[in-house]
C-alpha positions in Angstrom: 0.0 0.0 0.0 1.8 3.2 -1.2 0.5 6.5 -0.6 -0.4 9.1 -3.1 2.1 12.0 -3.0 0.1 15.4 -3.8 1.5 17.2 -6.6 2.1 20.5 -4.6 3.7 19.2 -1.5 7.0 18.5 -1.0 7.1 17.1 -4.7 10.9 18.0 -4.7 11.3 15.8 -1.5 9.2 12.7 -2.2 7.5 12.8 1.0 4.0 13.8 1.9 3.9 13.9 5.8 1.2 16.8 6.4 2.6 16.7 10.2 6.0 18.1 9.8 7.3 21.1 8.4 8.6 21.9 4.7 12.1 22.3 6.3 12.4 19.5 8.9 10.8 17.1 5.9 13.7 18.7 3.9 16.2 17.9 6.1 14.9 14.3 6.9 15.2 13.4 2.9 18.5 15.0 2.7 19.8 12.8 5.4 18.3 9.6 3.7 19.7 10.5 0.5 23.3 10.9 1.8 22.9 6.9 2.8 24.4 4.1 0.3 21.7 2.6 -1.5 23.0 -0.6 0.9 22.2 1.4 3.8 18.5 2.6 3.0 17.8 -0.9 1.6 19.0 -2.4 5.3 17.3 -0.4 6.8 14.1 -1.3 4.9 14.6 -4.9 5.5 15.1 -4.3 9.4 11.7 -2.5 9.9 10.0 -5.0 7.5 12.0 -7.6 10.3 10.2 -5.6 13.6 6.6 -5.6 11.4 7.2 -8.8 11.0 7.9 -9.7 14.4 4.8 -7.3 15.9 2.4 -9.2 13.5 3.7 -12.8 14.9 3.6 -11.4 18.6 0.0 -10.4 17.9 -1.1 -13.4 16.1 0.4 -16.2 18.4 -1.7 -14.3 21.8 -4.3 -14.7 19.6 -4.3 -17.9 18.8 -2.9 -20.2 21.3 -2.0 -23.3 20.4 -1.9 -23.1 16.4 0.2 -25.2 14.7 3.2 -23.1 12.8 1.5 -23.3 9.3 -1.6 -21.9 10.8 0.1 -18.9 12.4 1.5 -18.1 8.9 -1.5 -18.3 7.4 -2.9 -16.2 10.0 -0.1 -13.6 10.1 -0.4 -13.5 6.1 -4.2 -12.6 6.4 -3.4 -9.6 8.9 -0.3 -7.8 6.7 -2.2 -8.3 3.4 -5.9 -8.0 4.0 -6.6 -11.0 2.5 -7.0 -14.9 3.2 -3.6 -16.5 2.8 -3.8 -18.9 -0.6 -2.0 -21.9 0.4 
């Protein structure tokens, strides 16, 4: 799920957060940009790693004793919306 930037804000920045000001936003992008594309793409995995692990922490208090494959399915449902296929 991506956001839609609006063409007026911040369009030179590639962020639309309507909480923070023009120049803190500013400086937040230029501080990303001066990481390696190795760096912004760890870091990307490491909070897809934390969502990950939130998700699993919510699903197993849910649901006891599920097997393993069941608690995938289940933690599939609740980051994509939808049943898992398999």
């Amino acid at each position: 799920m991506v956001s839609r930037i609006e063409p007026d804000r911040y369009a030179d920045t590639g962020f639309a957060v309507k909480d923070t000001p023009p120049e803190i936003n500013r400086r937040l992008f230029d501080a990303m940009m001066r990481k390696t594309p190795a760096e912004r793409l760890m870091m990307s995995l490491d909070m897809m790693a934390t969502a990950r692990e939130l998700v699993m922490q919510g699903v197993k208090r849910e649901a006891g004793e599920a097997t393993s494959i069941e608690l995938q399915r289940r933690a599939f449902q609740r980051l994509h919306g939808v049943p898992c296929p398999w």
